[in-house]
Backbone as a chain_set.jsonl record, in Angstrom:
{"seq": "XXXXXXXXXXXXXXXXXXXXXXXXXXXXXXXXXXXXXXXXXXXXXXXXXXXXXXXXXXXXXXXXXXXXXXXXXXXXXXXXXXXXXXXXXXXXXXXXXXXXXXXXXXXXXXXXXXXXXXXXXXXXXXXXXXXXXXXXXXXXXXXXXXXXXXXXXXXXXXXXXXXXXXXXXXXXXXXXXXXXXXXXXXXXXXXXXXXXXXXXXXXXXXXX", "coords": {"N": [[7.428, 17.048, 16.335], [7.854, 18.87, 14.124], [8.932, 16.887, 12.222], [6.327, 15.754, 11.775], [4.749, 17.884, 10.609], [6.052, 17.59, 8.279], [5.022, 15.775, 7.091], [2.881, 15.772, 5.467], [1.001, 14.571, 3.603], [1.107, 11.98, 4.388], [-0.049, 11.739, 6.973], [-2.669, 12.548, 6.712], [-3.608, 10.799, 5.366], [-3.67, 8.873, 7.179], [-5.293, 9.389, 9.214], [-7.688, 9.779, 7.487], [-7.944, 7.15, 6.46], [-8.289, 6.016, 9.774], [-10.364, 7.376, 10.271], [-12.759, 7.074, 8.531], [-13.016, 4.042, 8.904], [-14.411, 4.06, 11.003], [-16.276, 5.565, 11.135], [-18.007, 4.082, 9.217], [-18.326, 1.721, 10.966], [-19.643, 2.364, 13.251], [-21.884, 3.789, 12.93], [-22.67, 3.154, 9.311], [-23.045, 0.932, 8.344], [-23.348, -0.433, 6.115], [-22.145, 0.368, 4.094], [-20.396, -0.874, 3.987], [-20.231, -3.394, 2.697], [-21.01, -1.946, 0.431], [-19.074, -0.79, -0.868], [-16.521, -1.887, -0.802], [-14.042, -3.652, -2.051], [-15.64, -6.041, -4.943], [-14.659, -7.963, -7.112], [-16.175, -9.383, -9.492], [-18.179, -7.623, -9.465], [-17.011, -5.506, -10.636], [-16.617, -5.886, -12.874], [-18.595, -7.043, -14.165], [-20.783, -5.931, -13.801], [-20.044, -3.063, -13.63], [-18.646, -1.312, -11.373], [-16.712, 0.464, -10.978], [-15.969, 2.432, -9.0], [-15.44, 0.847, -6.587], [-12.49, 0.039, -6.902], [-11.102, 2.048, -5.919], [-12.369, 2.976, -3.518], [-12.458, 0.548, -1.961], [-9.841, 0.904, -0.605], [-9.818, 2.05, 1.203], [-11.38, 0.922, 3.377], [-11.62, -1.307, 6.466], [-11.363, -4.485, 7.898], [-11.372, -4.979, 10.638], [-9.885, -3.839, 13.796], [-7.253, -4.509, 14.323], [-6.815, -5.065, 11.654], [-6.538, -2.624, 10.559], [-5.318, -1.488, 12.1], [-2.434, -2.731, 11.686], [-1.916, -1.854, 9.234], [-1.645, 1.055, 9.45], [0.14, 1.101, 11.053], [2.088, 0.712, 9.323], [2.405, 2.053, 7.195], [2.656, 4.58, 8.525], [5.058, 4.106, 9.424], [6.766, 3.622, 7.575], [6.053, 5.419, 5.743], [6.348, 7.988, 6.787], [8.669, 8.863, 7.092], [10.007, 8.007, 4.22], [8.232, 10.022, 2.658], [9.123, 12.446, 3.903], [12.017, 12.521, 2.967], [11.484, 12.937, 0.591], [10.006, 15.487, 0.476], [12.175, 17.131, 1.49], [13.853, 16.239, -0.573], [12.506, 17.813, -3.108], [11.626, 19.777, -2.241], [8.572, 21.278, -0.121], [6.149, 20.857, -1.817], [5.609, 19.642, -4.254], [7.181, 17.499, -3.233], [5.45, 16.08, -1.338], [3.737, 15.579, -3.291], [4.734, 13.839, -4.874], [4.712, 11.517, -3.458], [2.031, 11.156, -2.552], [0.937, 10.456, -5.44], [3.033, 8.173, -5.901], [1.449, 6.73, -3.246], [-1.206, 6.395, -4.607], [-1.038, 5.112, -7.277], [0.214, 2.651, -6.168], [-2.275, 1.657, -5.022], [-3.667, 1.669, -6.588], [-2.964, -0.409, -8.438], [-2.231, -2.632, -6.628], [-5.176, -3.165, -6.635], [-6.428, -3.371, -9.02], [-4.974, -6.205, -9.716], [-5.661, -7.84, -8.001], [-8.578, -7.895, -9.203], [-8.037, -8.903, -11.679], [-7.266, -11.821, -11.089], [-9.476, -12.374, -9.84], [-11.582, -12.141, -11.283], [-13.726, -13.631, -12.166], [-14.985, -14.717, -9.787], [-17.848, -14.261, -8.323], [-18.432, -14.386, -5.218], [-15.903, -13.658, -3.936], [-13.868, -11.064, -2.244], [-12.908, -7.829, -1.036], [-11.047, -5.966, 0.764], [-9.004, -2.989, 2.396], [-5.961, -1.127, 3.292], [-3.768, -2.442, 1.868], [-2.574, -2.803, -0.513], [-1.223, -0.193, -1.633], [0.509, 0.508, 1.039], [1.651, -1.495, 0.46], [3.171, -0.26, -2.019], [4.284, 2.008, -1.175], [6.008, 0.602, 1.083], [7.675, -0.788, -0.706], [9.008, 1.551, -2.107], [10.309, 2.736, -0.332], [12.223, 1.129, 0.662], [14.07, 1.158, -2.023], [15.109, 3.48, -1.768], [16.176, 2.854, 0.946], [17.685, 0.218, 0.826], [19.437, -1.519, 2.727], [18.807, -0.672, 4.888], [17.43, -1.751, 8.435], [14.891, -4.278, 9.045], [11.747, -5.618, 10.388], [10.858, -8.948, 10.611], [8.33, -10.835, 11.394], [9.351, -10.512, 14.301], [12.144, -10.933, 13.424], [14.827, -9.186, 12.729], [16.129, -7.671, 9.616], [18.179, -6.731, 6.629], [16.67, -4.892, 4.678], [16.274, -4.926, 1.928], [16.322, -8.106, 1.775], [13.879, -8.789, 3.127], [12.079, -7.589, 0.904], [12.836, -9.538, -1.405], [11.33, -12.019, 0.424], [8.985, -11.013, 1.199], [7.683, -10.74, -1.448], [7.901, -13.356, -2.729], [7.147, -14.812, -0.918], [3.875, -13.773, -1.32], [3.473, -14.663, -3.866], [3.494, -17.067, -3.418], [1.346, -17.425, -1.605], [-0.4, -16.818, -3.397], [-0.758, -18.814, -5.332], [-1.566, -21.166, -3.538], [-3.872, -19.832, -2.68], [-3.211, -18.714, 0.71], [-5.032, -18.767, 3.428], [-6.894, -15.908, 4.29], [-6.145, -13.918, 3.124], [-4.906, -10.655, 0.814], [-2.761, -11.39, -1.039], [-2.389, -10.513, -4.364], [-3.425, -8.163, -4.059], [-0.963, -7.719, -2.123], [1.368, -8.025, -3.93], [0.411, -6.384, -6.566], [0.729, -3.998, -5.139], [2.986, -3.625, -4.554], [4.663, -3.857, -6.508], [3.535, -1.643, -8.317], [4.234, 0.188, -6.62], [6.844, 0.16, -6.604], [7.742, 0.459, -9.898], [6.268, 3.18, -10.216], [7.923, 4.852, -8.704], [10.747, 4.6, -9.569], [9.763, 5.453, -11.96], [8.921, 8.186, -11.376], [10.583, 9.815, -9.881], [13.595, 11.088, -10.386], [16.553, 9.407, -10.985], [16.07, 7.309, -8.818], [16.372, 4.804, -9.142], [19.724, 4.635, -9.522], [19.968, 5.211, -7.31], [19.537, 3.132, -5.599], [21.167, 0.718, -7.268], [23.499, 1.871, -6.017], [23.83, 1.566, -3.326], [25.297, -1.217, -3.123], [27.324, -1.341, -4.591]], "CA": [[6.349, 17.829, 15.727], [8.714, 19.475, 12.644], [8.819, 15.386, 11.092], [5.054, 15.668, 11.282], [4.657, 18.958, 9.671], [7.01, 17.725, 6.825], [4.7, 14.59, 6.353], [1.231, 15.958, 5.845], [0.243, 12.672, 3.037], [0.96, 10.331, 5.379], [-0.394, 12.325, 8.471], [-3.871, 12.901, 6.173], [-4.199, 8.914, 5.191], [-3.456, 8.043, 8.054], [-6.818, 9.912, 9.686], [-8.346, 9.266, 6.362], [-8.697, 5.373, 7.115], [-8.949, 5.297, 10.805], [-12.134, 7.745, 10.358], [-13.566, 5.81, 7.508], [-13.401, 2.927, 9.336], [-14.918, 4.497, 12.678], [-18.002, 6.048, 10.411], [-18.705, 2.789, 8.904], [-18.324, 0.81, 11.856], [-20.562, 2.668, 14.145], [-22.793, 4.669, 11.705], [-23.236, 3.492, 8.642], [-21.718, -0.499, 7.925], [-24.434, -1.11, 5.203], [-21.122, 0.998, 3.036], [-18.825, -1.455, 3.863], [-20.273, -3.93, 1.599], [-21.247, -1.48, -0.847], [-17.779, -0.078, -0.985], [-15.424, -3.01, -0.829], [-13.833, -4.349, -3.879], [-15.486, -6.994, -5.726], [-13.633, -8.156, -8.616], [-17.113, -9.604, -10.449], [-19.058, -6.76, -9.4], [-16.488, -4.086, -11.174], [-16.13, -6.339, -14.228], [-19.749, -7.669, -14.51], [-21.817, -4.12, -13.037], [-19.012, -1.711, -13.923], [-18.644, -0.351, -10.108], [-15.133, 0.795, -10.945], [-15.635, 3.118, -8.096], [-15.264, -0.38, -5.451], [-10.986, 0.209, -6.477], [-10.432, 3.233, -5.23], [-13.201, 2.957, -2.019], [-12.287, -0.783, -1.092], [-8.821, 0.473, 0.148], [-10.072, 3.175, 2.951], [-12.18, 0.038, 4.01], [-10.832, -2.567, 6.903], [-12.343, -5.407, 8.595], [-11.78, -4.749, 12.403], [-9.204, -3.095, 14.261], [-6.682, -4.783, 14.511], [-6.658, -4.592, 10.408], [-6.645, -0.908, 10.419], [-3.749, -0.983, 12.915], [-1.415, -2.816, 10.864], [-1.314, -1.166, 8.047], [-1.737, 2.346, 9.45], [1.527, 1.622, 11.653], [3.49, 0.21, 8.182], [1.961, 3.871, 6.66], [3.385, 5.343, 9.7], [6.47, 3.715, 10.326], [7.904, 3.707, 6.282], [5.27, 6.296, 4.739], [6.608, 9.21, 7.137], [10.617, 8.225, 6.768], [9.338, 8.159, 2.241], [7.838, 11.699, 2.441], [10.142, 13.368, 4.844], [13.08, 12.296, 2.078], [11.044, 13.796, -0.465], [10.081, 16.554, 0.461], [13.659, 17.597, 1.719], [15.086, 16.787, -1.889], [12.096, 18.328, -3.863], [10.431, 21.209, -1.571], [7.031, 20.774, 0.641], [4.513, 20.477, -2.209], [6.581, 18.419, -5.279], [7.31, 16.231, -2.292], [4.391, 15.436, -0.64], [2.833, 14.802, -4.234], [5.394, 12.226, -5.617], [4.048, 10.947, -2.302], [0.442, 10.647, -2.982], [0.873, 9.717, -6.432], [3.159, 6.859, -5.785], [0.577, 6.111, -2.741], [-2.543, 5.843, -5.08], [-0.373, 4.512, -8.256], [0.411, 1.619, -5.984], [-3.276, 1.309, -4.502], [-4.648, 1.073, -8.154], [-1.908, -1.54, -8.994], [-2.706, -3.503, -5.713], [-6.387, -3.381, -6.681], [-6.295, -4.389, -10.677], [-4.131, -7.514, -9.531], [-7.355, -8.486, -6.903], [-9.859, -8.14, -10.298], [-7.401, -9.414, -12.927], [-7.297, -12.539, -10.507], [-10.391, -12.943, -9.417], [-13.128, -11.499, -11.739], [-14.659, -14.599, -12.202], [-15.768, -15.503, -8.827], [-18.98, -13.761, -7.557], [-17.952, -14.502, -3.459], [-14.238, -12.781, -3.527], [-14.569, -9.433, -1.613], [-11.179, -7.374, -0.547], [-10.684, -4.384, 1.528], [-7.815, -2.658, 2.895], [-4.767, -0.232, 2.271], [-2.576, -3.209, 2.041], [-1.705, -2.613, -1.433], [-1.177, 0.625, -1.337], [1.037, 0.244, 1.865], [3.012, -2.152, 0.125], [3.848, 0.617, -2.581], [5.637, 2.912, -0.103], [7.289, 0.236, 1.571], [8.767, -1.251, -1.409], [9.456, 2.536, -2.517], [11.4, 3.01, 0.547], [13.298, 0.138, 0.111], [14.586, 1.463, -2.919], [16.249, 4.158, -1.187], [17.464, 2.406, 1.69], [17.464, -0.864, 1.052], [20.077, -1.943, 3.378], [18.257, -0.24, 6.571], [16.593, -3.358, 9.516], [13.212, -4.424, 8.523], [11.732, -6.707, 11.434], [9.977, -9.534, 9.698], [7.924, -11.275, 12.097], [10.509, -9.991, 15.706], [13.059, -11.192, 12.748], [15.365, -8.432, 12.048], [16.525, -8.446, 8.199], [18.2, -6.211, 5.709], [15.315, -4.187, 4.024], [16.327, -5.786, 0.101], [15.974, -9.719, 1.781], [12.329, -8.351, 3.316], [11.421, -7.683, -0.378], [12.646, -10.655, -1.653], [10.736, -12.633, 0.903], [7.512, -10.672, 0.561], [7.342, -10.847, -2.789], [8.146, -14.798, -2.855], [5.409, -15.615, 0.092], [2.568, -13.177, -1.843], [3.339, -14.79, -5.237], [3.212, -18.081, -2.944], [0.445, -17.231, -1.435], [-1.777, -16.529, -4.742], [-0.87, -20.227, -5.75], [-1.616, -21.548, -2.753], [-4.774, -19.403, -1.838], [-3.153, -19.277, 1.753], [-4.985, -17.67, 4.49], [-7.758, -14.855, 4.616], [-5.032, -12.736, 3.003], [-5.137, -10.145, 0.097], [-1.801, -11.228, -1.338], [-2.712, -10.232, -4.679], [-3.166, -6.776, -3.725], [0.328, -6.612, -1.856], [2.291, -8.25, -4.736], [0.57, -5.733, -6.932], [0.988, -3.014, -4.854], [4.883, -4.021, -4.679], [5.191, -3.838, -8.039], [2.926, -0.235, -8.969], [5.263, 1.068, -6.026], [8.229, 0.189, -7.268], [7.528, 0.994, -11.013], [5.831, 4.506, -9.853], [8.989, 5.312, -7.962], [11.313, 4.58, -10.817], [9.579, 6.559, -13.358], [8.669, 9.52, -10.966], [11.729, 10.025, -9.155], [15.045, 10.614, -10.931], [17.861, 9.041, -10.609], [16.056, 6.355, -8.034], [17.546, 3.164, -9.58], [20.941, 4.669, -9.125], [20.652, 5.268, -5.336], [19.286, 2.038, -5.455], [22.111, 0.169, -6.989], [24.817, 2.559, -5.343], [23.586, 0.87, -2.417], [25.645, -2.316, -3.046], [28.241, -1.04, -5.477]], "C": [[6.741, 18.315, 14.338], [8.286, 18.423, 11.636], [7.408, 15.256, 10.724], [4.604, 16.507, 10.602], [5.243, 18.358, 8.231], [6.343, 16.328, 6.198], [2.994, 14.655, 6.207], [0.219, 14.963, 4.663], [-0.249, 12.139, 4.536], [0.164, 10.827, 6.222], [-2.319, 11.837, 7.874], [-4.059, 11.588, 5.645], [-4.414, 8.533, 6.021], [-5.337, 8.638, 9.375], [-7.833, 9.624, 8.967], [-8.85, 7.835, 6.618], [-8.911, 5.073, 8.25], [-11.003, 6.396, 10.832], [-13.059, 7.44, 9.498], [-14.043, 4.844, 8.298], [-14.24, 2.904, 10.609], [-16.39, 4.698, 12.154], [-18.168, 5.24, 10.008], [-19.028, 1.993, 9.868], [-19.306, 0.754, 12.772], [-21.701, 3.907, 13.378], [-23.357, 4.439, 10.411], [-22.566, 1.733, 8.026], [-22.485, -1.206, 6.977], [-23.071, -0.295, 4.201], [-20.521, 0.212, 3.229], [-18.929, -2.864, 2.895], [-20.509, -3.622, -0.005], [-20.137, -0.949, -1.631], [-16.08, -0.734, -1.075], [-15.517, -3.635, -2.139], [-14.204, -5.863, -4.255], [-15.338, -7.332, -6.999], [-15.193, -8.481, -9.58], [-17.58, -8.715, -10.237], [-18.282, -5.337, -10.677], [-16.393, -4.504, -12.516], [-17.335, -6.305, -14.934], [-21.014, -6.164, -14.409], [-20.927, -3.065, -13.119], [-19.027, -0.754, -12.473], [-17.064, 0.142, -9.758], [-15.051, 1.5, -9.807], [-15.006, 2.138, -6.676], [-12.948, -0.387, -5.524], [-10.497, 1.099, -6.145], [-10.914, 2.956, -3.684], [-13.001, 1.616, -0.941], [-10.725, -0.24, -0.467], [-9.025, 1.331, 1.075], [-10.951, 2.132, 3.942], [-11.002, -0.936, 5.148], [-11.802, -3.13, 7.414], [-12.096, -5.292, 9.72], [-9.965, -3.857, 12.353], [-7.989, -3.003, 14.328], [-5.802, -5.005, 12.376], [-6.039, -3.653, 10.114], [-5.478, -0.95, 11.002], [-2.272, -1.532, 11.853], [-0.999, -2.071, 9.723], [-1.592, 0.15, 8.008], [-0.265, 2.494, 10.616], [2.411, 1.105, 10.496], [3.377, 1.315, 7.634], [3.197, 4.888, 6.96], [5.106, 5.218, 9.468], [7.52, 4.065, 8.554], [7.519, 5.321, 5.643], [6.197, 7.7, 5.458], [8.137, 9.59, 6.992], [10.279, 9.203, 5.12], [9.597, 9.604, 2.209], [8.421, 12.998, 2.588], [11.335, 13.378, 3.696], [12.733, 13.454, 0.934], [10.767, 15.04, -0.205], [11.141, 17.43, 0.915], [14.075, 17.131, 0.193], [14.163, 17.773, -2.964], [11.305, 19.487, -3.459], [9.153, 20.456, -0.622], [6.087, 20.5, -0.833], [5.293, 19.194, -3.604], [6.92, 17.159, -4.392], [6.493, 15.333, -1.874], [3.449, 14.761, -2.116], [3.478, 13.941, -5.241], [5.321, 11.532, -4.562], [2.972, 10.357, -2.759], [0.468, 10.013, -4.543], [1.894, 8.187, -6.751], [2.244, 6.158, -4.979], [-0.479, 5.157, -3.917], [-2.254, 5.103, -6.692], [-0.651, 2.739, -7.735], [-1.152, 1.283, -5.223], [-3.868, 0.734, -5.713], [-3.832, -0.275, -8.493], [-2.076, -2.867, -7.919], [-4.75, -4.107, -6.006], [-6.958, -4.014, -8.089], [-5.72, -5.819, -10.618], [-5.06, -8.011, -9.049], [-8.676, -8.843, -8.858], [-8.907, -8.663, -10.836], [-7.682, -11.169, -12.411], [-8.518, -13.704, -10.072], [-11.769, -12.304, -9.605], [-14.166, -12.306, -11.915], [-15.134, -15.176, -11.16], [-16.529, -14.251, -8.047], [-18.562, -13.646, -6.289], [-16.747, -13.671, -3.08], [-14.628, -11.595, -3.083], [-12.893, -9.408, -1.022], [-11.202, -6.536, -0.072], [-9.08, -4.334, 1.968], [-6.454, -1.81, 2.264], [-3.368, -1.083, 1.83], [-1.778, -2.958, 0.927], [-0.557, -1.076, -1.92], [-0.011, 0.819, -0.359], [1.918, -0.043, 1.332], [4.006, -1.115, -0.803], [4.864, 1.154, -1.691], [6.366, 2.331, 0.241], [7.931, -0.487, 0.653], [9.826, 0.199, -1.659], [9.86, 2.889, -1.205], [12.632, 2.226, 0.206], [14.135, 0.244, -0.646], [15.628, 2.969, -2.624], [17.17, 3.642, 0.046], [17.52, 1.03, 1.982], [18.505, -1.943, 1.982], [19.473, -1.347, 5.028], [17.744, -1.526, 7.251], [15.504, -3.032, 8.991], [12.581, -5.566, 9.818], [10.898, -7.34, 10.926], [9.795, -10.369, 10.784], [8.862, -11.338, 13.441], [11.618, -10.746, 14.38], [13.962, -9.684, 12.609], [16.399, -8.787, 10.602], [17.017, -7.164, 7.585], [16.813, -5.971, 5.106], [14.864, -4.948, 2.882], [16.273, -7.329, 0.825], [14.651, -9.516, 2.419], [11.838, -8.391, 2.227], [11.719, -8.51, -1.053], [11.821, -11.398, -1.364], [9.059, -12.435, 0.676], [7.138, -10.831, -0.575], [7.416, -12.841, -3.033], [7.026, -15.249, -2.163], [4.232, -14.78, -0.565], [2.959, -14.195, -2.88], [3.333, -16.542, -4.678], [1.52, -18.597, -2.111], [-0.842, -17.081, -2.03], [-1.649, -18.012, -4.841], [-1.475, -20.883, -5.185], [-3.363, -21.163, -1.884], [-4.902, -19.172, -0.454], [-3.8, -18.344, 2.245], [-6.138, -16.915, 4.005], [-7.085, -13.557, 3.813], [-4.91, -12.002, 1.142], [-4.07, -10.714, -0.783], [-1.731, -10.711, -3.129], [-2.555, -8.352, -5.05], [-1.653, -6.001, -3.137], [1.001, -6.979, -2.762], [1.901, -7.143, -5.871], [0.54, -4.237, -6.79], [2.421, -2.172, -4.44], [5.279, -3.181, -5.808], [4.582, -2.283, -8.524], [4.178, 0.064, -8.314], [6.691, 1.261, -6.402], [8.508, 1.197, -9.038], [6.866, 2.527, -10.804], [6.776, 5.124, -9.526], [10.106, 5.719, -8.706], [11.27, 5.496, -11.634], [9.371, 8.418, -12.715], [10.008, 10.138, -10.308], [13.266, 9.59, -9.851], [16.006, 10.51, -10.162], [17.973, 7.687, -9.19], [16.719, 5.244, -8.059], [18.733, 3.54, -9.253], [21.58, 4.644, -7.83], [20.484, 3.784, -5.102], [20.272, 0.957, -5.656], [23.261, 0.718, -6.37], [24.799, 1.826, -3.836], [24.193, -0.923, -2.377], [26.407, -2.13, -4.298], [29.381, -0.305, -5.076]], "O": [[5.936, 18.15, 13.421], [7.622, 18.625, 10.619], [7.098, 14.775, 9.634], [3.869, 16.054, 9.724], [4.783, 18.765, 7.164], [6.787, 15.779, 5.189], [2.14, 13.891, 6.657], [-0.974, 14.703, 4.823], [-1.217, 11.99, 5.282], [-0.769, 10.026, 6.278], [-3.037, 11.033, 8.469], [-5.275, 11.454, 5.508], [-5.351, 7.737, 6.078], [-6.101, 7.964, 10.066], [-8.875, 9.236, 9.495], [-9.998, 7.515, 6.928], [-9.595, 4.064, 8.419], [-12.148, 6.146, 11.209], [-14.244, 7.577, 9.805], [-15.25, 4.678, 8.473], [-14.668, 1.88, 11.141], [-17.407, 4.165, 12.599], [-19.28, 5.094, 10.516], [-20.116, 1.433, 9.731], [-19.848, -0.275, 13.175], [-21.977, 4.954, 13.963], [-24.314, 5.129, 10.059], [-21.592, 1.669, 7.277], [-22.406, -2.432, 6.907], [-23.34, -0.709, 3.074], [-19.559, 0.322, 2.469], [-17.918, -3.37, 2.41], [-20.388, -4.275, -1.042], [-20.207, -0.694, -2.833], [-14.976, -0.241, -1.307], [-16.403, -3.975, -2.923], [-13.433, -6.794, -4.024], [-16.025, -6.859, -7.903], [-15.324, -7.671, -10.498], [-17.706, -8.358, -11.409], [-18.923, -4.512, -11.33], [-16.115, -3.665, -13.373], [-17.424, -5.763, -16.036], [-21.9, -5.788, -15.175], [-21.253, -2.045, -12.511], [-19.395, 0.42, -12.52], [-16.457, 0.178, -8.688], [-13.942, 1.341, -9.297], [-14.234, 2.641, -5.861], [-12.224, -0.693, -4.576], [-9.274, 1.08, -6.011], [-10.111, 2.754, -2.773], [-13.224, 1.542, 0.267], [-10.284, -1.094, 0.302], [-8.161, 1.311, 1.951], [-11.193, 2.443, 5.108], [-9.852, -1.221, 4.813], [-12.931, -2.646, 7.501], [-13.134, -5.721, 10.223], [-9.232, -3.483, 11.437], [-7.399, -1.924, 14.39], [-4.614, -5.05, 12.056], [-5.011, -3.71, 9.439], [-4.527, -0.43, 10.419], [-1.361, -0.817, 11.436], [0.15, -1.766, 9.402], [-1.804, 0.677, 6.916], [0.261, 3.555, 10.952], [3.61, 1.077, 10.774], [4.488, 1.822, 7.479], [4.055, 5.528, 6.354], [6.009, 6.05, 9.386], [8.631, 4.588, 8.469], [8.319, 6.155, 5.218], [6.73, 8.449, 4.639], [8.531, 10.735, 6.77], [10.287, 10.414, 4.897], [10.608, 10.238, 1.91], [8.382, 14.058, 1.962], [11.661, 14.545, 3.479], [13.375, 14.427, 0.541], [11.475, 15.832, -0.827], [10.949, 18.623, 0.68], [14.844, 17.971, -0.275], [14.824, 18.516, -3.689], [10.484, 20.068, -4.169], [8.951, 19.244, -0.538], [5.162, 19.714, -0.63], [5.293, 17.968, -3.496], [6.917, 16.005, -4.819], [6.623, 14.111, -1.943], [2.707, 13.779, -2.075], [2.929, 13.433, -6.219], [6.094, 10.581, -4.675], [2.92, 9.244, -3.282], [-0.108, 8.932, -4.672], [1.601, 7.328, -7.583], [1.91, 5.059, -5.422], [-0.574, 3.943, -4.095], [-3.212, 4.577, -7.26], [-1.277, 1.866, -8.336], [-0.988, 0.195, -4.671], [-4.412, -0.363, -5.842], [-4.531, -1.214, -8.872], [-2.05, -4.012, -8.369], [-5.311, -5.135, -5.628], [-7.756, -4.946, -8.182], [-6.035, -6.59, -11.525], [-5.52, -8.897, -9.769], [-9.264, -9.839, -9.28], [-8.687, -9.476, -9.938], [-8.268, -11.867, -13.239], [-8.606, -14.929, -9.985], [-12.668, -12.02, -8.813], [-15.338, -11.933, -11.864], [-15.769, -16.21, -11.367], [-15.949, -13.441, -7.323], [-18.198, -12.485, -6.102], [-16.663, -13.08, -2.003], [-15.669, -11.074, -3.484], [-12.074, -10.279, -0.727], [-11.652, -5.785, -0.938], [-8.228, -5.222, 1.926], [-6.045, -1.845, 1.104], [-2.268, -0.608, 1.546], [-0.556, -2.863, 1.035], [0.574, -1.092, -2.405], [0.816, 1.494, -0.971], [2.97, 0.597, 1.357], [5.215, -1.012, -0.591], [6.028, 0.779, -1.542], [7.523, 2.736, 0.122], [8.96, -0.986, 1.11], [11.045, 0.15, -1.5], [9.368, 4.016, -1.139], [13.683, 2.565, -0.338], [15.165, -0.383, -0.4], [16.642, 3.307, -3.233], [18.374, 3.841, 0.209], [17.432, 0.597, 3.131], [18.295, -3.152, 1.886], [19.876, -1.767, 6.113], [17.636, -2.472, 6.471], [15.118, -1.942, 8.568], [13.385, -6.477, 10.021], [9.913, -6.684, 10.587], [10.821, -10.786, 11.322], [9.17, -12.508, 13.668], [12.023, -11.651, 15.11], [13.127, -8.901, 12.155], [17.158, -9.747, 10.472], [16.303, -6.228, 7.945], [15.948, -6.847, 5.085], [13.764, -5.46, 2.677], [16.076, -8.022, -0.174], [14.034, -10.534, 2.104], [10.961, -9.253, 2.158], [10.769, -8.652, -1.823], [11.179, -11.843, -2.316], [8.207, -13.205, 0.232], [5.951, -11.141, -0.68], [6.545, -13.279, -3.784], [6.112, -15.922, -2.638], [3.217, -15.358, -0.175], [2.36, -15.143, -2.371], [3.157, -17.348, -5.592], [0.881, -19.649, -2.089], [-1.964, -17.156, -1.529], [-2.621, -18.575, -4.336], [-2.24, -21.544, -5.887], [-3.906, -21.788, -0.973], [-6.021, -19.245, 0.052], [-3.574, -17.182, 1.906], [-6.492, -17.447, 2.954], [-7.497, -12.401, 3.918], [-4.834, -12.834, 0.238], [-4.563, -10.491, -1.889], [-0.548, -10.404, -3.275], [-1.928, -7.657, -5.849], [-1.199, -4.866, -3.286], [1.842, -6.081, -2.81], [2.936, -6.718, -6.385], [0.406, -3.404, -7.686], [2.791, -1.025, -4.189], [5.978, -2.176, -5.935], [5.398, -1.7, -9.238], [5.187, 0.224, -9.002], [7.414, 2.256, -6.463], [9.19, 2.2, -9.246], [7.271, 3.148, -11.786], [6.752, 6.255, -10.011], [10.525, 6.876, -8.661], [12.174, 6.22, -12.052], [9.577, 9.47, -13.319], [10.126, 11.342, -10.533], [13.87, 8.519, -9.907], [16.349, 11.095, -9.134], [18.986, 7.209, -8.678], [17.483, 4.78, -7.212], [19.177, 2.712, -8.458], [22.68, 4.37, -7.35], [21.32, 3.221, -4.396], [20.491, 0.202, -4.709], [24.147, -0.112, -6.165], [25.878, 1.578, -3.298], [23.603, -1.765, -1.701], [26.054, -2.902, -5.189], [30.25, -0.016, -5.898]]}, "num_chains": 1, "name": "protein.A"}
């Protein structure tokens, strides 16, 4: 109960998108096309509001679950760190602002990508997600990561992810945002960096 007190971001996203997705689903699912990011619509109709609102969006349940137990499982670890080295409120908000750093950075990569096609549509906190868990990584990047029942060093997880998304854009593989998590990799990382001193150093001390 204490670890949850000390992680009230994560706790408050994490209710944040499953009750989004509950009120759209069964109440109101004429928003979930109005509210999901399309890259021509934000370029062509200026609905800049579709990159902030497309990532509280998912497509079924089993959506929502994944990336509200990667939230869970890295986001509450993240926060808990922080706010033990910088206090409860300095903590929790180099929290949220790496969160929504790396949501915007996951969501500009989706339009930069794919402003020219009318049909593209994206939801999900994936990018976003990915922020934190790269910005974990960066503190303990030697911790297990289980990559598909794989267990892996944390730093060969972010290698790999980053190699299959940036394989994945080429490739168009799959149903899959990749896009959004390679640039939600990359905000997270770069957000983390600049907000948090002295990160790079824990980072290479970690293999020095």
């Amino acid at each position: 109960m204490k670890e949850l007190l000390e992680t009230p971001v994560t706790i408050t996203l994490l209710f944040a998108n499953a009750a989004i997705y509950l009120w759209i689903k069964y109440s109101n699912p004429v928003y979930f096309e109005r509210f999901a990011e399309w890259p021509y619509q934000i370029i062509h109709k200026q609905r800049y509001y579709q990159i902030i609102t497309s990532a509280f969006l998912h497509v079924d349940i089993m959506h929502l679950f994944f990336n509200c137990f990667a939230l869970f499982s890295f986001g509450q670890v993240l926060e808990s760190l922080f706010v033990k080295s910088f206090g409860f409120t300095s903590g929790s908000i180099y929290f949220i602002l790496i969160y929504f750093i790396s949501l915007l950075s996951g969501s500009l990569f989706t339009v930069l990508f794919h402003y020219k096609n009318p049909s593209y549509v994206a939801v999900g906190a994936s990018g976003a997600v990915s922020g934190i868990v790269f910005s974990y990584i960066i503190f303990f990047p030697t911790s297990t990561i289980g990559f598909f029942f794989m267990p892996m060093p944390a730093y060969i997880f972010a290698l790999i992810y980053m190699a299959a998304s940036i394989y994945g854009m080429k490739t168009r593989l799959g149903n899959i945002g990749h896009e959004a998590h390679l640039g939600g990799a990359i905000g997270g990382v770069i957000a983390t960096l600049i907000l948090i001193q002295g990160a790079f150093q824990i980072l290479v001390g970690h293999f020095t």
